[in-house]
N, C-alpha and C positions, 0 to 999 in steps of 0.2 A: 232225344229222338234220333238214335243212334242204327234204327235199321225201319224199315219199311213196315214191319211189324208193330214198332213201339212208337213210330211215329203215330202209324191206327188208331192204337189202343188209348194214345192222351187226344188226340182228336174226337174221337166218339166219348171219352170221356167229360171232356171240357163243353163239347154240344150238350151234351145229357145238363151237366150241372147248369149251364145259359138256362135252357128250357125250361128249370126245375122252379117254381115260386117259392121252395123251401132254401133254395141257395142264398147264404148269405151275401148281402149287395159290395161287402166288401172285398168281397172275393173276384167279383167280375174283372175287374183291372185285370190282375192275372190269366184268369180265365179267357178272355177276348184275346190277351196274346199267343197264347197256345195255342188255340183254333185260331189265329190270323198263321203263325209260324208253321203248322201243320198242313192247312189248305192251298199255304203257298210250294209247300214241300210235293204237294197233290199232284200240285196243277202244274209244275215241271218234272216229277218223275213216272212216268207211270207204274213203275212197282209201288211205289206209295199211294197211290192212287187205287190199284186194283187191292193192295190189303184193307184199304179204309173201307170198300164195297162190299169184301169178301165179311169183316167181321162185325159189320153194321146189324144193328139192328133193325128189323123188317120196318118199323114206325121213323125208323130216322133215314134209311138208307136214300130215300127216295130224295130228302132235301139234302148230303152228302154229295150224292152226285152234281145236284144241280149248281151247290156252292163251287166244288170244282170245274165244273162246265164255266162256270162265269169267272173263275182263276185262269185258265184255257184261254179263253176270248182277250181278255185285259192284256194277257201276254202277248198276243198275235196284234195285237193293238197298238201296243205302246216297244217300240225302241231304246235299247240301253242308251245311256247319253253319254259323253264323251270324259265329263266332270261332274263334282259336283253342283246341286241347282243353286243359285241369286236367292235362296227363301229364308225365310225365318218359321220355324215352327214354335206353337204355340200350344198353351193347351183349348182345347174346345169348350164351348159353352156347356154347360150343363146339361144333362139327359133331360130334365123335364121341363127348360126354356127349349130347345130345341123340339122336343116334342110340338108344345105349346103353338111355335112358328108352323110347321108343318102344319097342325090343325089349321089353325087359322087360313093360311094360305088353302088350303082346300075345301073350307067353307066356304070361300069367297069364289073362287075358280072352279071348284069341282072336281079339282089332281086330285087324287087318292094320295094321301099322306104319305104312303111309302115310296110310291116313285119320288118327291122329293126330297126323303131322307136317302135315296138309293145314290140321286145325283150327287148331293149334297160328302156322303161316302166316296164314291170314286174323283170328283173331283180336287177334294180338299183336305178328305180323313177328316171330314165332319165340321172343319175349320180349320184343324189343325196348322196347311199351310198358309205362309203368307207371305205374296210375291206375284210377281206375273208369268204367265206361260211362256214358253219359248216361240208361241202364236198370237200371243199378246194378251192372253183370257187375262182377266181381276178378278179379283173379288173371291169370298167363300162358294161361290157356285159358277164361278168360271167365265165372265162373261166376256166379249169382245167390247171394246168400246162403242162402238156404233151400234153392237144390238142391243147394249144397255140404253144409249140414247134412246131406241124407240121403245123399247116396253121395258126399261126402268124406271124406278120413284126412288127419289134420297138418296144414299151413299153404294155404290158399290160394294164397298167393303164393310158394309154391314151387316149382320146374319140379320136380321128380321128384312129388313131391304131387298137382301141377294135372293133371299126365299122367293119371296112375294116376284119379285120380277122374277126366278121362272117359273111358276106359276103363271105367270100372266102370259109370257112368249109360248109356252107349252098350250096352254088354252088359244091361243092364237095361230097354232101350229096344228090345230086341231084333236087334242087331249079336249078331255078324256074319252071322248070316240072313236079314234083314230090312234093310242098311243104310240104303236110304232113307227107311226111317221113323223107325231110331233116330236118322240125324243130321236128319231135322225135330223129331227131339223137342229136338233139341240146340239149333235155331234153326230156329222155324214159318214156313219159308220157302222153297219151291222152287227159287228162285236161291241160298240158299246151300247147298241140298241139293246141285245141278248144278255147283256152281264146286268145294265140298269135293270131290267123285267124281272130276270133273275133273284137279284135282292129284294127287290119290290115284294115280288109273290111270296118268297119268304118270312116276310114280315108280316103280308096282312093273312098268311097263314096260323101263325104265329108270334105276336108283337116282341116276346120274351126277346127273337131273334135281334132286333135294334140294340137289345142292352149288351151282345156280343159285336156285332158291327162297329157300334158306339167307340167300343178301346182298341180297334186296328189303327195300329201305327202307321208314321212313315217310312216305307223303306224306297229307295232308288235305287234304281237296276244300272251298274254299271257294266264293260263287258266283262269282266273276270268278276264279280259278286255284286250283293245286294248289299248296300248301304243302311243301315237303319239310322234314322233322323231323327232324334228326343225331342220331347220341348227342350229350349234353350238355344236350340243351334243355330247359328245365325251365316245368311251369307259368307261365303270365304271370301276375305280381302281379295282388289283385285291388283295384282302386281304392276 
């Protein structure tokens, strides 16, 4: 992805193949990195941005943009940090347990399954990390201690647990009627109010869209570049 052009053309590429049910599933891995590596390229240049739009196709462009609108937000969001994070990454559960949780939790609550795979995505890269915030959140869906106290059950650091309690705070925040202001309550922030909707609507536009969300990695932003985080990585000792 050596120009604004080629970076386009593997992104509209790599969305096509996600969307395609003839895509072999072993290919996704891949595939998810390239449209994670691409949308991020988007959504800090805008010459890569405008060629992704320009050479879109009419059926895709529409959610192109949107994925980059929600790259935009996260960046306005979030802060480069000074080092690297206290985390250990990991690999994530499984596409069809994690499915599975989502269901569940929205049978019981009435979230729409993709807002909590959306949270689930920005907060953790679906599991991936594991460690505490630099505001104290746990858990695979971020929580603070005390609001786990009141609308958590079981382990923090559980995925079927962390689900289900937000599910339950979101419902208590007034989801699914109101979701805008239950996921501000979730994080008092209008950028991540717009990036969570964002992958939301893509998904329950199109489910396909989960199985490319599913393999974005961890990268961290520091101020001179982005960090990418493998499973494996563990805390840097601290001196």
């Amino acid at each position: 992805m050596d120009t604004p052009e080629s970076a386009a053309t593997e992104l509209i590429a790599a969305e096509q193949a996600i969307r395609s049910p003839d895509t072999d599933p072993a290919l996704l891995p891949r595939l998810g990195r390239i449209q994670q590596a691409a949308y991020r390229k988007a959504s800090a240049d805008p010459a890569v941005k405008q060629a992704a739009l320009d050479k879109a196709p009419p059926g895709l462009r529409d959610s192109l943009a949107a994925n980059i609108k929600a790259g935009e937000e996260l960046r306005r969001l979030t802060k480069p940090g000074t080092r690297l994070p206290d985390w250990n990454i990991v690999e994530p559960a499984p596409t069809e347990e994690l499915r599975r949780y989502y269901a569940e939790a929205e049978a019981e609550f009435g979230i729409p399954w993709a807002y909590l795979a959306s949270i689930h995505l920005i907060e953790t890269r679906m599991g991936r990390i594991r460690g505490t915030s630099s505001a104290g959140a746990q858990g695979p869906m971020q929580f603070m201690p005390s609001t786990w106290a009141a609308y958590g059950r079981g382990d923090i650091n559980d995925t079927r647990d962390a689900i289900f309690g937000a599910a339950r705070y979101l419902k208590a925040s007034g989801a699914p009627g109101n979701m805008d202001r239950a996921l501000f309550a979730y994080n008092r922030s209008q950028y991540y109010v717009d990036a969570i909707t964002i992958y939301a609507q893509e998904m329950l536009k199109d489910e396909r869209a989960f199985l490319g969300y599913y393999h974005w990695q961890v990268y961290y932003r520091l101020p001179t570049e982005d960090v990418l985080l493998e499973p494996g990585y563990t805390a840097p000792a601290t001196p």
